[in-house]
C-alpha positions, -999 to +999 in steps of 0.1 A: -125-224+653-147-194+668-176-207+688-204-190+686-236-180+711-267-167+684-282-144+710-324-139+695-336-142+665-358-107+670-345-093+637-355-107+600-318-112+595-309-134+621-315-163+599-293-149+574-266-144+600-269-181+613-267-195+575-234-169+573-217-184+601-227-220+590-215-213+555-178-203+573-155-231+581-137-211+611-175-209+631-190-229+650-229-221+664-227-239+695-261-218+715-292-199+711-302-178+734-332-155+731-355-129+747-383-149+740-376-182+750-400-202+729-389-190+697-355-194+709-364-230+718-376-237+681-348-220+664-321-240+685-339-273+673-339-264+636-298-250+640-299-286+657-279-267+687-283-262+727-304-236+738-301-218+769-329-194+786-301-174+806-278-150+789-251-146+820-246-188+817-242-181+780-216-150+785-196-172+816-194-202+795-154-196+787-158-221+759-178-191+736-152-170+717-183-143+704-221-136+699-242-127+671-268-107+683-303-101+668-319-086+696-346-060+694-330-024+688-335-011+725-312-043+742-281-036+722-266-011+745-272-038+772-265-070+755-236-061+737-217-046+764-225-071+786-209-096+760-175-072+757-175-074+793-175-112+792-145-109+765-165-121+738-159-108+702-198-091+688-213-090+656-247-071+654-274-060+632-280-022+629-276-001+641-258-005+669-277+020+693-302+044+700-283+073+708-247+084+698-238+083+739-247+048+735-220+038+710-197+055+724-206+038+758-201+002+735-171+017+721-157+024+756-166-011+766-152-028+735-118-009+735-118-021+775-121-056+771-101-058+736-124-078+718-134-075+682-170-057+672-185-053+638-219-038+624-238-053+598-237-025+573-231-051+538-239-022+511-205-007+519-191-038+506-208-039+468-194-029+440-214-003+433-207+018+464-164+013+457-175+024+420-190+053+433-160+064+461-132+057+431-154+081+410-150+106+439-118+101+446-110+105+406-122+136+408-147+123+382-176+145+391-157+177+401-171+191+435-196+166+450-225+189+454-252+159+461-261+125+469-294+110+466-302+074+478-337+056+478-341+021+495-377+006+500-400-014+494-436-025+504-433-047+538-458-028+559-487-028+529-517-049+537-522-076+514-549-109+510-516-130+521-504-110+548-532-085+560-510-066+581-477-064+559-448-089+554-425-076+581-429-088+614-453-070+634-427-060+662-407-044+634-434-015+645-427-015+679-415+017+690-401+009+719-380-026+712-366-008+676-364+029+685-383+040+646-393+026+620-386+023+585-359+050+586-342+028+613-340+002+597-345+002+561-332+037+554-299+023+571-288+018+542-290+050+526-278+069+555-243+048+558-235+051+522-246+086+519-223+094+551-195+071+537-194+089+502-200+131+513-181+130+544-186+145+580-231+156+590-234+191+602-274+195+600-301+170+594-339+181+587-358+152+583-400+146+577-410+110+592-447+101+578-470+073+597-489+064+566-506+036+574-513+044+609-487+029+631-465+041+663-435+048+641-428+060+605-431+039+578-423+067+549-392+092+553-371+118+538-339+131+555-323+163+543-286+160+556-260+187+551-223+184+551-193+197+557-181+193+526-206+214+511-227+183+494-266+181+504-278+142+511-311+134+503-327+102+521-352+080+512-365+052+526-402+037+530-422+005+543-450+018+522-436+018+482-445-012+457-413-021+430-394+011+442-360+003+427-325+008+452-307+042+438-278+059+444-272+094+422-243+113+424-241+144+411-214+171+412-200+206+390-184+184+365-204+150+360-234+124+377-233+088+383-267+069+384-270+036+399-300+015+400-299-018+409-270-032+390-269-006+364-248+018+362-239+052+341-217+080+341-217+114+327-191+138+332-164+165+314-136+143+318-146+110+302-162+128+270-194+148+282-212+120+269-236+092+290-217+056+296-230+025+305-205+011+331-196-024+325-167-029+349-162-023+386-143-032+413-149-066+432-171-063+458-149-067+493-160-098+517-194-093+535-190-082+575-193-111+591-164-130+569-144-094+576-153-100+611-136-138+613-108-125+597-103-095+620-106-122+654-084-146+638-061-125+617-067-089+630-073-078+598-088-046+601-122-042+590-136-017+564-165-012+584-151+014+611-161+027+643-173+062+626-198+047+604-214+029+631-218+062+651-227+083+626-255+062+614-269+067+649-261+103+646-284+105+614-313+086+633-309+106+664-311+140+650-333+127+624-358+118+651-355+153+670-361+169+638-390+156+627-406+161+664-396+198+669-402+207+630-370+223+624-334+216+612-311+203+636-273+212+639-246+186+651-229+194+682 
């Protein structure tokens, strides 16, 4: 059994996370802590749990085998290494830092300490997205030339029920999350697009403040590849019944992906449009990979490189959109 410490309940997720580890018979949530300790109070009572206002007592207490942590965006770097250093395995929300010198400062403490980290990133686990690498690695489409990927929805649009958005307020905070929707939301896009064209050598990216606030809530990155594809980004806080999509397109054949359809299009399987009916089972969602790689050190499919180069995207991403130009990876 893996006892666990749920460190805040900052992020939207969090509650997801605890009914996860609830759900698995090898957890146990045994603590809440939380930046906040109020909310942190409240959320221990309804996990019907102890909660405890000091994160060292948590980290010492040798009877926790790992954390969950929710925090805001800019404690990661802090939080998490402090856990590693405490020999506790870490599961956390994205992403996993600010800056790439930051992961790799995580990374240096994780390797260290020898204990187990994973990084919520769940849409490399669907279907669709080991549809789409088969198709690639099939050859299906020829030369991947580009990737497009559009996740968003509506959660900072004023509305008679909740006058200043659905998201939490601090999801606007510029300091605790580092961005805004394109941190967060446009995640998602970001990892799969890196996952499927390969290795970032420039980003451009345009970061809009639609409604007013201190980070963006509408964003489109332009990401170029080594491989020769082009990513293009989307993500917004500001878009009513925007559908998820994923469109590959290459010099012999597309695949388009919206929600759970699916179609192909390409020289090989008859230069004709098909309705894809069946595709591969989805692989277990992070945290379950996560049990299984502290108990059975079964190694994720979630790696270290997609949890820095997500950050890389978002860093650069950020520069480029303050300086107005393209920026080249180092």
């Amino acid at each position: 059994m893996i006892n666990v410490a749920m460190l805040s309940k900052w992020h939207v997720h969090a509650v997801d996370y605890a009914r996860e580890a609830r759900e698995n018979k090898h957890i146990n949530i045994k603590v809440v802590w939380d930046e906040k300790p109020e909310r942190g109070e409240k959320w221990a009572e309804e996990l019907g749990v102890a909660f405890e206002p000091d994160l060292n007592r948590v980290l010492k207490d040798e009877t926790i085998d790992a954390v969950i942590v929710d925090t805001p965006t800019n404690l990661h770097k802090e939080v998490i290494v402090l856990a590693a250093q405490h020999k506790k395995h870490i599961f956390s929300e994205k992403v996993l830092a600010l800056s790439v010198d930051d992961c790799r400062d995580i990374f240096a403490a994780v390797k260290e300490h020898k204990v187990k980290m994973m990084l919520s990133l769940p849409r490399l686990t669907t279907n669709y997205y080991l549809y789409a690498q088969q198709v690639i690695d099939q050859g299906l489409l020829g030369q991947l030339t580009s990737i497009r990927c559009r996740c968003a929805h509506n959660g900072a649009v004023p509305s008679d029920e909740h006058p200043r958005g659905w998201l939490p307020q601090h999801f606007f905070n510029k300091e605790q999350c580092g961005g805004g929707a394109l941190i967060d939301l446009g995640a998602h896009p970001i990892y799969l697009t890196n996952r499927l064209a390969g290795e970032a050598k420039a980003v451009t990216a345009r970061l809009q403040k639609t409604l007013g606030h201190e980070v963006d809530d509408n964003a489109v990155v332009l990401v170029e590849y080594v491989s020769g594809a082009l990513g293009i980004i989307e993500t917004s806080f500001v878009s009513y019944g925007s559908p998820f999509k994923l469109e590959l397109y290459g010099t012999e054949g597309c695949l388009l992906l919206e929600e759970s359809k699916a179609y192909i299009n390409c020289k090989k399987l008859g230069e004709r449009q098909i309705s894809v009916k069946d595709m591969p089972a989805s692989l277990p969602m992070p945290l379950e990979q996560w049990v299984e790689y502290i108990l059975f050190d079964k190694s994720p499919s979630i790696t270290l490189e997609d949890m820095e180069s997500l950050t890389l995207i978002n860093q650069l991403s950020t520069i480029s959109n303050h300086n107005n130009a393209k920026m080249e990876v180092e």
